[in-house]
C-alpha positions as CSV (number, residue, x, y, z in Angstrom):
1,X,0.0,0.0,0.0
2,X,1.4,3.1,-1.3
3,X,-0.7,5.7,-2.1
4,X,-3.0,7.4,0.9
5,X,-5.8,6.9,-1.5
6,X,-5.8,3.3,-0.8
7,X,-6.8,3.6,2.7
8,X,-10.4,3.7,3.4
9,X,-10.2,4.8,6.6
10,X,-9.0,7.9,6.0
11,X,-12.2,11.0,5.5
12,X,-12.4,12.6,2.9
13,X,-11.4,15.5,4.5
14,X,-8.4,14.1,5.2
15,X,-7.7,12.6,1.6
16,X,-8.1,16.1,0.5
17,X,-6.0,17.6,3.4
18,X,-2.9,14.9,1.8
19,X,-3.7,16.1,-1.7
20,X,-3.5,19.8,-0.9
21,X,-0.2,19.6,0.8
22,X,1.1,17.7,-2.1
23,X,2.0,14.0,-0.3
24,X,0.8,11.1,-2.8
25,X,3.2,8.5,-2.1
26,X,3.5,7.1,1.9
27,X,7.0,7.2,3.5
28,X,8.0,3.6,4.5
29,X,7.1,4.6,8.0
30,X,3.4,5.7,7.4
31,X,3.2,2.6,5.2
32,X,3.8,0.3,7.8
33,X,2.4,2.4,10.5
34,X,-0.8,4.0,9.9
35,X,-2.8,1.3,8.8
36,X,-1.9,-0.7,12.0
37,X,-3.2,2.9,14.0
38,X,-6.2,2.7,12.0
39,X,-7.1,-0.4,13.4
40,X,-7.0,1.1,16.5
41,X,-4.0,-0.6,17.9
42,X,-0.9,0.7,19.8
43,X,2.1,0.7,18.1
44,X,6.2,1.5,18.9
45,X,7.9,2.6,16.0
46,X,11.3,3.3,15.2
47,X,11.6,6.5,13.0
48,X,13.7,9.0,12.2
49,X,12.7,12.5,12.4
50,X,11.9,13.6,8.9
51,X,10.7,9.9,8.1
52,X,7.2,11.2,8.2
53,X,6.4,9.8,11.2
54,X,4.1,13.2,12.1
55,X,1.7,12.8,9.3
56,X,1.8,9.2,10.2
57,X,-0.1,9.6,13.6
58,X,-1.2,12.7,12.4
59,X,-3.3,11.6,10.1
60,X,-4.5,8.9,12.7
61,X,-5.4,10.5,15.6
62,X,-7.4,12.9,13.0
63,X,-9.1,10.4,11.5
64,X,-10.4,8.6,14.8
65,X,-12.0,11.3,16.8
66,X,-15.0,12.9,16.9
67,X,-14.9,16.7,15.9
68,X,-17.8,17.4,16.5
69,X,-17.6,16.4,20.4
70,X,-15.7,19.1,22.5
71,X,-13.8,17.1,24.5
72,X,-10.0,16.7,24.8
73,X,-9.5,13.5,22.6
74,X,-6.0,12.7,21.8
75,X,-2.3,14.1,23.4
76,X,0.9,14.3,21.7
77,X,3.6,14.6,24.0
78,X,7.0,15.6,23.0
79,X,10.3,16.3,24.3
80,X,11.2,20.1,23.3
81,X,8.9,22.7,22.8
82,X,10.2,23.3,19.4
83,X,9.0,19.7,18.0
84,X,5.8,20.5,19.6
85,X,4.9,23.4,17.8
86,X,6.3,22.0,14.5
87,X,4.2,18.8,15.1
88,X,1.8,21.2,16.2
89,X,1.5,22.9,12.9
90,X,1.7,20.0,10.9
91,X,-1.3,18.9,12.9
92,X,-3.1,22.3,11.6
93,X,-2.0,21.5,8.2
94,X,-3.7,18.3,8.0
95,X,-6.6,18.9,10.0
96,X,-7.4,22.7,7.6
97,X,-10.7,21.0,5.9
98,X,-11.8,19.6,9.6
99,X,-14.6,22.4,10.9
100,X,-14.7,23.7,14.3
101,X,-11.3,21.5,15.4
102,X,-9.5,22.9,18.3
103,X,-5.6,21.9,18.5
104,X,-3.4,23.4,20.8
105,X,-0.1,23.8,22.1
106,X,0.6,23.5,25.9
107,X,5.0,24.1,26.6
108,X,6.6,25.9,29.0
109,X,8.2,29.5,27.9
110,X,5.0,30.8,27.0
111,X,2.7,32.5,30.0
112,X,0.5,29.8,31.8
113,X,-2.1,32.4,32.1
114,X,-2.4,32.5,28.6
115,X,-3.0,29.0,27.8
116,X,-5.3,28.3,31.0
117,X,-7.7,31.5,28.9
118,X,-7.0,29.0,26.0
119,X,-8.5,26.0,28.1
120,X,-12.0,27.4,28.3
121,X,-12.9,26.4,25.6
122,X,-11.7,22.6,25.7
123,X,-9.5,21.5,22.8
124,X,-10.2,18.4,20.9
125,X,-5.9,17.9,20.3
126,X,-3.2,19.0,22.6
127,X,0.1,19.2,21.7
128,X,2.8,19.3,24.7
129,X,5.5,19.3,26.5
130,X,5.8,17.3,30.3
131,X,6.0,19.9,32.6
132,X,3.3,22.8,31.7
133,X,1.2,19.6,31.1
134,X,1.8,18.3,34.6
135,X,1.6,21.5,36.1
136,X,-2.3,22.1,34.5
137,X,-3.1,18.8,35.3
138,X,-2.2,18.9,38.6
139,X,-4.3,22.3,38.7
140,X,-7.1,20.1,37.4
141,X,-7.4,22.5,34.4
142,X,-6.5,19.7,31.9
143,X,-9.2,16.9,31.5
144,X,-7.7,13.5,30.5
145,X,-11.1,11.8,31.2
146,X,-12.2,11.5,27.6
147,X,-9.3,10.5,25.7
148,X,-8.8,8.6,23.0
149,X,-5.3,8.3,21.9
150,X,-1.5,9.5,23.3
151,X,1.4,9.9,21.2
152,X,4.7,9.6,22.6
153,X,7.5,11.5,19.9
154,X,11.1,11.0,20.5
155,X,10.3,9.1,23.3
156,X,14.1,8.3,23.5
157,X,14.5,11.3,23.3
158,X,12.2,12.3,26.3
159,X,13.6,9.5,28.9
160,X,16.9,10.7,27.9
161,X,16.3,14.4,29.0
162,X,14.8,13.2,32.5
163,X,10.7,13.1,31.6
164,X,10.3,9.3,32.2
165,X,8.3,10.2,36.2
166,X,6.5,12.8,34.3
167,X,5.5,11.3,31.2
168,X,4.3,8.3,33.7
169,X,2.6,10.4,35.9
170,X,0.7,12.1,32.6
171,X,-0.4,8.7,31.5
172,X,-1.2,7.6,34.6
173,X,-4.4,10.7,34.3
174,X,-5.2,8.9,31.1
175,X,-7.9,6.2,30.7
176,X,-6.8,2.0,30.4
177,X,-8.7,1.8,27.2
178,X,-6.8,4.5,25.1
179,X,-4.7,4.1,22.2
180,X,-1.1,5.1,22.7
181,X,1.2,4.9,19.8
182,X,5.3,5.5,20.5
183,X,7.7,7.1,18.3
184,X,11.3,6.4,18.8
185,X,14.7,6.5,16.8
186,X,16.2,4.1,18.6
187,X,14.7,1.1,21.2
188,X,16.7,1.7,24.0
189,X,15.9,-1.0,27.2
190,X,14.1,2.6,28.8
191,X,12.2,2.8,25.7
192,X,10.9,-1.1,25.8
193,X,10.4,-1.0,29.7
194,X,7.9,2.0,29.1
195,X,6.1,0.2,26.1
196,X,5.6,-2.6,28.2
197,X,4.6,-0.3,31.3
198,X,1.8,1.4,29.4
199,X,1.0,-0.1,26.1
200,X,-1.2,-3.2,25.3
201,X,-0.1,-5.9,22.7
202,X,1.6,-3.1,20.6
203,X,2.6,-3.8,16.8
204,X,6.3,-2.9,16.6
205,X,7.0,-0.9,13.6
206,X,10.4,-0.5,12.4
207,X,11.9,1.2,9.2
208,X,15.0,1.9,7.6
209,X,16.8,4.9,7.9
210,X,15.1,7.9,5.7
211,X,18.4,8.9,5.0
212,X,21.3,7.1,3.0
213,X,24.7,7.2,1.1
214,X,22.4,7.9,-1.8
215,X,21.7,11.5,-0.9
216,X,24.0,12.0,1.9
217,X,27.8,12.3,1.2
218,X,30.3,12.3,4.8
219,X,33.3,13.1,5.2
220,X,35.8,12.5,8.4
221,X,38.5,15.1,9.1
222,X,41.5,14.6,11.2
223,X,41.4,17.7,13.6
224,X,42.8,17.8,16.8
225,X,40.8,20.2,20.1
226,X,43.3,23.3,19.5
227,X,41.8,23.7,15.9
228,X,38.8,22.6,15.7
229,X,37.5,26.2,15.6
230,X,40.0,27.4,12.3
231,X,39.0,24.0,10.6
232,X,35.1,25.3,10.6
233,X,36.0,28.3,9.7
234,X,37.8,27.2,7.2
235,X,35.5,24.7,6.1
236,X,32.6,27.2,6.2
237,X,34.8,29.2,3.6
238,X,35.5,26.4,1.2
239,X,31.9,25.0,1.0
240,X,30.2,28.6,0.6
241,X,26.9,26.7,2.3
242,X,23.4,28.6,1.9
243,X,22.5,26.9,5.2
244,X,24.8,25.4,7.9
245,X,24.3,23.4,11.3
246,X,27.1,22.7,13.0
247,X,27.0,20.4,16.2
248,X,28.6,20.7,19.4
249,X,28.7,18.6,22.9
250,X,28.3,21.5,25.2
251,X,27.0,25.0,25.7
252,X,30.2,26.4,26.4
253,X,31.4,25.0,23.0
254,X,28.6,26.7,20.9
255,X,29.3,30.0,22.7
256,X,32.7,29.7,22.6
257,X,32.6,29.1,18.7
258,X,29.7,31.2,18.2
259,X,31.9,34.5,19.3
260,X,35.1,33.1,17.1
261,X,33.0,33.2,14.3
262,X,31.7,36.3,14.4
263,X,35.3,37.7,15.0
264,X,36.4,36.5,11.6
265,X,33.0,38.0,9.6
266,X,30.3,35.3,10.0
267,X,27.6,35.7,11.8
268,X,26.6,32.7,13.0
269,X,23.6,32.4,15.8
270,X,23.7,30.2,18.9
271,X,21.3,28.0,20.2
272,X,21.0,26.2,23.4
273,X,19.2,25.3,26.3
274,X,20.2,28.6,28.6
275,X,18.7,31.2,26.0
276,X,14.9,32.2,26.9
277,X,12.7,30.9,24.8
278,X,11.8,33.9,22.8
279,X,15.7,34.2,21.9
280,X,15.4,30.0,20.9
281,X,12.0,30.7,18.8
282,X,14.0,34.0,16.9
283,X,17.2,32.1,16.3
284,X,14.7,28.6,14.9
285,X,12.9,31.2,12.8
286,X,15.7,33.0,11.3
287,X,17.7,29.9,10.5
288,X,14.7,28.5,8.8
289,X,13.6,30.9,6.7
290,X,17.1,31.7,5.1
291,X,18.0,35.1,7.2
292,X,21.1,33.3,8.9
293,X,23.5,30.9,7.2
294,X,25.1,29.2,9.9
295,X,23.3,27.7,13.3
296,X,25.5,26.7,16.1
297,X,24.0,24.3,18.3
298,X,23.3,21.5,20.9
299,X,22.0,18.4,20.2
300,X,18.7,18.7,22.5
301,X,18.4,22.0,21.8
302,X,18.4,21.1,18.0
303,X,15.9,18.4,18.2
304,X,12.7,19.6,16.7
305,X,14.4,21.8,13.9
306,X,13.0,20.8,10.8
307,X,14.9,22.5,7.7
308,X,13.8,20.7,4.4
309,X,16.6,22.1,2.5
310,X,19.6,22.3,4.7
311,X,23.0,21.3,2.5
312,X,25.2,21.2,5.3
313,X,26.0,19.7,8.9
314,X,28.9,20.3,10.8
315,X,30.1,18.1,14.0
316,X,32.7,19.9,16.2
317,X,33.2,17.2,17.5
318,X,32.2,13.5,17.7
319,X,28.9,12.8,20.0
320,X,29.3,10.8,23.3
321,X,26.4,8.8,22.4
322,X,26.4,6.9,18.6
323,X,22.8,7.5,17.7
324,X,23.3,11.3,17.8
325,X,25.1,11.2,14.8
326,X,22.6,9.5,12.9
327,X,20.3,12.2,14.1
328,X,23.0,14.8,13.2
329,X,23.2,13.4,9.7
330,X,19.4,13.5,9.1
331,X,19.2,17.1,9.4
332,X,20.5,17.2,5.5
333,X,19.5,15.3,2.7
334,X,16.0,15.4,2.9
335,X,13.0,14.6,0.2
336,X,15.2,13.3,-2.2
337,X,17.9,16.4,-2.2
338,X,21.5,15.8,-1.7
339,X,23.6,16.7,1.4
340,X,26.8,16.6,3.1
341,X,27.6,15.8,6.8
342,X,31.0,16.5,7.9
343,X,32.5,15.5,11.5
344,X,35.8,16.5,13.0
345,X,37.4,13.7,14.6
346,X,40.4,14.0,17.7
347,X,42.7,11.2,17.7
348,X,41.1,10.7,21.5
349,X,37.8,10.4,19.6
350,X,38.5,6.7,17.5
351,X,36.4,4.9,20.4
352,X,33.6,6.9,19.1
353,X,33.9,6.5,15.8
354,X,33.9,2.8,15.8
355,X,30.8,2.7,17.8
356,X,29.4,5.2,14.7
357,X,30.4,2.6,12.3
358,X,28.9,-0.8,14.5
359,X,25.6,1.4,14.1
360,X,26.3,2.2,10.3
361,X,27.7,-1.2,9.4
362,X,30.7,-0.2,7.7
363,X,34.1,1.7,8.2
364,X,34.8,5.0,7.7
365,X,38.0,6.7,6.4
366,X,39.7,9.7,8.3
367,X,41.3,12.0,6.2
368,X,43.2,15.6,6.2
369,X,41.8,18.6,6.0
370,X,41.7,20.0,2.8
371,X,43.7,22.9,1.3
372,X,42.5,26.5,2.7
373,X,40.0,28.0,1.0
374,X,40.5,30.8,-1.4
375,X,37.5,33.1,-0.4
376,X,37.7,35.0,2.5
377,X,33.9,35.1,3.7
378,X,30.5,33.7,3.7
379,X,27.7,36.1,1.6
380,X,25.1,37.9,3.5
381,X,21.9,36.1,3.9
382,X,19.5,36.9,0.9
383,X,16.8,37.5,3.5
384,X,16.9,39.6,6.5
385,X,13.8,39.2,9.4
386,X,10.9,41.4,10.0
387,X,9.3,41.1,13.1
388,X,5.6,42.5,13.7
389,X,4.6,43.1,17.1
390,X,1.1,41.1,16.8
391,X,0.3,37.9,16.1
392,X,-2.5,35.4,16.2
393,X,-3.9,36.8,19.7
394,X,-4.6,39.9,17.0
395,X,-6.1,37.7,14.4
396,X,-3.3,38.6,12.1
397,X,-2.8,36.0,9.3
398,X,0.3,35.4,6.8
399,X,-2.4,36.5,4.0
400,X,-3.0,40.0,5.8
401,X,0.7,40.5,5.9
402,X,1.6,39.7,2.8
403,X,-1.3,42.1,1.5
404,X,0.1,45.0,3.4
405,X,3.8,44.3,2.5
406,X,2.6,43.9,-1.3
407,X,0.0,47.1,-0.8
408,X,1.3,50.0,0.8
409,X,4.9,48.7,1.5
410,X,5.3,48.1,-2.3
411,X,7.1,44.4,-2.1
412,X,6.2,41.9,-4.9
413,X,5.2,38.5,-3.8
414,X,8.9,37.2,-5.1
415,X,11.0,39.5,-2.5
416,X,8.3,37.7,0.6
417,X,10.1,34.4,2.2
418,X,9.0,32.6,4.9
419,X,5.9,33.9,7.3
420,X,5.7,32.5,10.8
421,X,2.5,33.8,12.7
422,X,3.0,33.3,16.6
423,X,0.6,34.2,18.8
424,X,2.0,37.9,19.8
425,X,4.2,38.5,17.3
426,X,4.9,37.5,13.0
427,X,8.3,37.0,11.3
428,X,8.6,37.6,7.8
429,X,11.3,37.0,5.6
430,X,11.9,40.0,3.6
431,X,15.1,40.1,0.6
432,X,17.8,42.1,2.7
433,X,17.8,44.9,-0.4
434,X,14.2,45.7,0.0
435,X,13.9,46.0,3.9
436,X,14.9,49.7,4.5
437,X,12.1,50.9,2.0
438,X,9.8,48.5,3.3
439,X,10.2,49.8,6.5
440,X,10.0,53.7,6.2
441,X,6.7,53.0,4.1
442,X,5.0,51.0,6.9
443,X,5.5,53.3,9.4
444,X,2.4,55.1,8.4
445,X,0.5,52.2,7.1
446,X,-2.1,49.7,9.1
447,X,-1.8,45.8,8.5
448,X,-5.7,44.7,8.6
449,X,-7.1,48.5,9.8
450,X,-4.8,48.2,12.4
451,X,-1.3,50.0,13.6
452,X,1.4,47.7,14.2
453,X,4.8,48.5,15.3
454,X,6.8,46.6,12.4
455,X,10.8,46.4,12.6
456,X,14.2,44.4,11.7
457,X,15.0,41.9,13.9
């Protein structure tokens, strides 16, 4: 079964949600997945993030409730608030020709006041993160009562970052006869203890990698600690990338290389798991839509980032633990586009590297670096961020924006990148050339009959 037109179960609504978005063909992982979750059965997979694995119980969990009851029916839980709101709007995506469905997000980093307003009106999906869920629960402002379904994504990822007493204590508020479906990359002993703690008869899924020497091309450069800054500079130089994720162990190591780089002319954002969250949201957003060429970050704090085109990733250094490269690699070479994954290897770091390859099946070669680059910098980002301070709470939408930055701000719909509507504020990714005018024209124009402050981020 290969098409999503094959399977009956599906609404129509649904089938046409697939067809506007543009998927025909199932990933191996909805394939073998969502028919089983059709069936109403649980289910631990083993995916990959950009395996599909969102649309898979997605399109599951959308096609087994009841929208027209308003009562919380299924929960996704995930580990990071920033795979939350991307499941979260892939959620929206699929569920656009559904009437009168409520799906909301529920992480820390946003005001609890906020989302307890948000709760009046009972949602039919939540989508969130441990804590803020245990902490309305515990406030009896989240009913459990009436669900249907839980999704656990990156649950690996989840019992590595300390959730496993919370995520029990969540399921724990959740009724016996539910559904719950588990998303792993790998099936660590943690991750089979807590299938066999909460799930019932589950069908174990399990695909190959998304991601192969077919589209992915690596390469494993001798560099010893001293350098390892100058060899991504210099490698940064001789690859000219449009996008760039380089991977580092510790916070101190993205700041540390974070400044360096911006000493020698590129400048490269940070991201870990000390900046607030509205300084993690702005640095996800400008990476993604194309404002910033280089992202310097932590593994957790990279989990969740989902870049389609992205044709290079950088590791400073090996990762302590074998499966992170994998998830390191997967960030490029997506849908079919080609990528490179480069890793900077210490002579201390061979024990690593073998434990790579027993995962990979197959040896890698170390080489030198290559020859210096001839060019001297990166080019400026083709786009440059426009923030507008309102949002969703103001019923802004990317179609008012873009109507107001084509009207009286003059742009043409080609020099308009990426829109990202929050609920307070809206990004826009505006050509870098065309920004100052934009600007000094908007300061006496309205967006929807209304005055926004609208400025450069």
């Amino acid at each position: 079964m290969q098409s999503f037109s094959d399977l009956s179960a599906l609404t129509s609504v649904l089938q046409q949600a697939t067809a506007a978005l543009g998927y025909e063909q199932m990933t191996a992982i909805q394939s073998a997945a969502l028919p089983v979750m059709l069936e109403r059965r649980d289910v631990i997979a083993q995916a990959l993030t950009g395996s599909g694995k969102t649309a898979a119980f997605g399109l599951a969990l959308l096609a087994l409730l009841d929208a027209e009851s308003p009562r919380l029916q299924s929960l996704v839980l995930c580990p990071t608030r920033e795979l939350a709101e991307q499941v979260c709007k892939e959620l929206r995506a699929l569920a656009r020709f559904i009437p009168n469905l409520k799906i909301l997000s529920l992480c820390g980093g946003v005001p609890v006041g906020v989302q307890i307003n948000s709760l009046v009106h009972e949602p039919q999906v939540v989508v969130g993160t441990p804590g803020r869920l245990i902490d309305l629960l515990d406030k009896n402002l989240l009913k459990l009562d009436a669900l249907q379904s839980v999704v656990l994504d990156e649950a690996d990822r989840m019992l590595d970052m300390g959730f496993l007493e919370q995520v029990s204590h969540i399921l724990e508020y959740t009724p016996g006869t539910r559904l719950t479906w588990l998303f792993s990359a790998t099936y660590s002993p943690e991750v089979r203890a807590l299938s066999q703690r909460f799930q019932r008869e589950p069908q174990a899924v399990t695909v190959e990698s998304q991601h192969s020497t077919d589209t992915i091309t690596q390469y494993f450069y001798s560099v010893e600690p001293a350098v390892r800054s100058e060899a991504v500079l210099g490698l940064l130089l001789q690859q000219q990338p449009t996008g760039c994720l380089v991977f580092c162990n510790t916070r101190n190591d993205v700041r540390d290389l974070t400044d360096f780089l911006w000493k020698r002319g590129i400048p490269a954002l940070a991201l870990h798991g000390e900046l607030e969250q509205r300084d993690r949201d702005e640095t996800l957003l400008q990476f993604a839509n194309g404002s910033c060429r280089v992202l310097v970050a932590t593994d957790v704090a990279a989990r969740g980032l989902d870049i389609k085109a992205l044709p290079l990733v950088l590791a400073y250094e090996l990762p302590n633990d074998p499966d992170n490269h994998t998830h390191r690699i997967g960030r490029t070479g997506r849908a079919g586009e080609s990528g490179l994954a480069i890793s900077l290897v210490a002579s201390g770091e061979r024990p690593r590297l073998e434990r790579i390859e027993k995962i990979a099946g197959c040896e890698y070669r170390i080489s030198a670096l290559p020859p210096r680059s001839q060019h001297s910098s990166l080019p400026a980002p083709a786009f440059t961020t426009v923030v507008i301070d309102g949002g969703r709470q103001d019923k802004l939408r990317p179609g008012d924006i873009v109507g107001a930055f084509t009207g009286d701000g003059g742009l043409t719909a080609g020099q308009l990148g990426k829109i990202d509507v929050l609920p307070t504020r809206a990004y826009v990714a505006v050509q870098s050339a065309a920004v100052p005018a934009l600007l000094q024209k908007l300061k006496s124009s309205k967006i929807k009959g209304r005055s926004f402050r609208v400025r450069k981020l």
